[in-house]
VMD Tcl script that draws the C-alpha trace (Angstrom):
set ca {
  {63.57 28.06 40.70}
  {65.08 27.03 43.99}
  {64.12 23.91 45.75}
  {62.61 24.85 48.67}
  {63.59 21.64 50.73}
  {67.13 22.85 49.98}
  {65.80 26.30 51.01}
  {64.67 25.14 54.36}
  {67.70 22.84 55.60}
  {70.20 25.82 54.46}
  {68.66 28.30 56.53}
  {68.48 25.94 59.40}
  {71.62 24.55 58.74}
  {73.64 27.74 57.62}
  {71.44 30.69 59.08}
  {70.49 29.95 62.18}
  {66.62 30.31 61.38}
  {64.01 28.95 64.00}
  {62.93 25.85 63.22}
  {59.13 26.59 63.83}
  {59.39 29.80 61.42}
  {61.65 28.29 58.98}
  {58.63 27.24 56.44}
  {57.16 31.10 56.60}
  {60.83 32.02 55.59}
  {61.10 29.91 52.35}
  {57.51 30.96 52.03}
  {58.42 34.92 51.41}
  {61.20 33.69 49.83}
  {59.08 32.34 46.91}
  {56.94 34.91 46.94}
  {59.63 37.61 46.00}
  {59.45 40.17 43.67}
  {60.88 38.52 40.25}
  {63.83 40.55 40.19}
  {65.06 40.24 43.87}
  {64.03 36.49 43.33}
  {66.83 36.21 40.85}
  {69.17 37.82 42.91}
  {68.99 35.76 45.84}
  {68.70 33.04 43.37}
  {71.64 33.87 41.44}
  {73.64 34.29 45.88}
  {72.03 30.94 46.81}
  {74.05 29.06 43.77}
  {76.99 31.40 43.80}
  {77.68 32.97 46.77}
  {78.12 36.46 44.47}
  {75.71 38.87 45.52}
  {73.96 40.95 42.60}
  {73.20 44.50 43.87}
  {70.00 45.80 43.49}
  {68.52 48.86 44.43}
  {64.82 49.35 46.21}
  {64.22 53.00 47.87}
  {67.67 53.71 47.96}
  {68.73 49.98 49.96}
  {70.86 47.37 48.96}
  {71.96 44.13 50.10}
  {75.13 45.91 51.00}
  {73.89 48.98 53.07}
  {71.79 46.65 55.05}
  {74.37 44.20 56.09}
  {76.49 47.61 57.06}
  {73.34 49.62 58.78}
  {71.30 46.52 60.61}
  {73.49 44.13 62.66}
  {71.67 42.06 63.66}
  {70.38 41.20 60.08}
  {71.97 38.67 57.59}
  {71.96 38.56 53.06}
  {68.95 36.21 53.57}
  {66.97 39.17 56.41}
  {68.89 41.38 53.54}
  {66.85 40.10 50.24}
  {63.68 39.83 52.20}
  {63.96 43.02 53.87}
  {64.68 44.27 49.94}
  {61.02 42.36 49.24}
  {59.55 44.12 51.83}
  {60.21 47.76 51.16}
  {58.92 46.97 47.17}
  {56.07 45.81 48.72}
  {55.74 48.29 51.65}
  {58.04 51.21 51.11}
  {56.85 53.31 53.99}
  {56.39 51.04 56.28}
  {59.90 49.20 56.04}
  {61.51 52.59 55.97}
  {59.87 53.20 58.94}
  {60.99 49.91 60.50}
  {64.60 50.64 59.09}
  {65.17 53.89 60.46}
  {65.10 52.19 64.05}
  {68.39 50.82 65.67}
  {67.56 47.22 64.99}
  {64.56 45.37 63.30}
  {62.66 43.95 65.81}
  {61.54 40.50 65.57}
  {63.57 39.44 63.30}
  {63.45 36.09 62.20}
  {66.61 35.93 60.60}
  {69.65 36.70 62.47}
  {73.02 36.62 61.87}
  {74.15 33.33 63.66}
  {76.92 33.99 66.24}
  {79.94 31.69 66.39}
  {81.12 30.83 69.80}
}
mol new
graphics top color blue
foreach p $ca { graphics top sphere $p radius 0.5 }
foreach p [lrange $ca 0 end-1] q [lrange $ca 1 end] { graphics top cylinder $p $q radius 0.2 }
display resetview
């Protein structure tokens, strides 16, 4: 299991997450399915990304389909449509998730 102070300064750090949503982030996180829990996991420590398939999305059709979304928006968004298949679809088939709270951080 991941430490979630590590968690929290990497997405800060490395991701670009808001600092006043960054606990509701590692939150979710933790609260993963046990299968995409491993996966991100096994990313977090090795930077290899496991594919894994829920309703037809992976890791790597996200990143290619949702700009504005990065592998850590990826995994959750993977969480989400196990726990609410219809209702991420929905979400998904729109040009960008709105709200997001985990961007892809842009270099200057």
């Amino acid at each position: 299991m991941l430490d979630n102070k590590i968690v929290r300064e990497r997405l800060l750090n490395d991701f670009d997450c808001k600092a006043s949503q960054v606990d509701g982030v590692v939150d979710k996180i933790s609260k993963m399915a046990p299968d995409i829990y491993a996966a991100f996991e096994s990313w977090f420590n090795t930077g290899v990304i496991q594919e894994i398939e829920v309703e037809g999305y992976t890791v790597a059709s996200l990143l290619a389909t949702k700009k504005n979304l990065n592998i850590v928006g990826a995994y959750l968004t993977l969480d989400w449509l196990r726990r609410e298949p219809q209702r991420a679809k929905l979400a998904l088939s729109q040009p960008e998730i709105a709200n997001s709270v985990i961007t892809k951080k842009i270099v200057k």
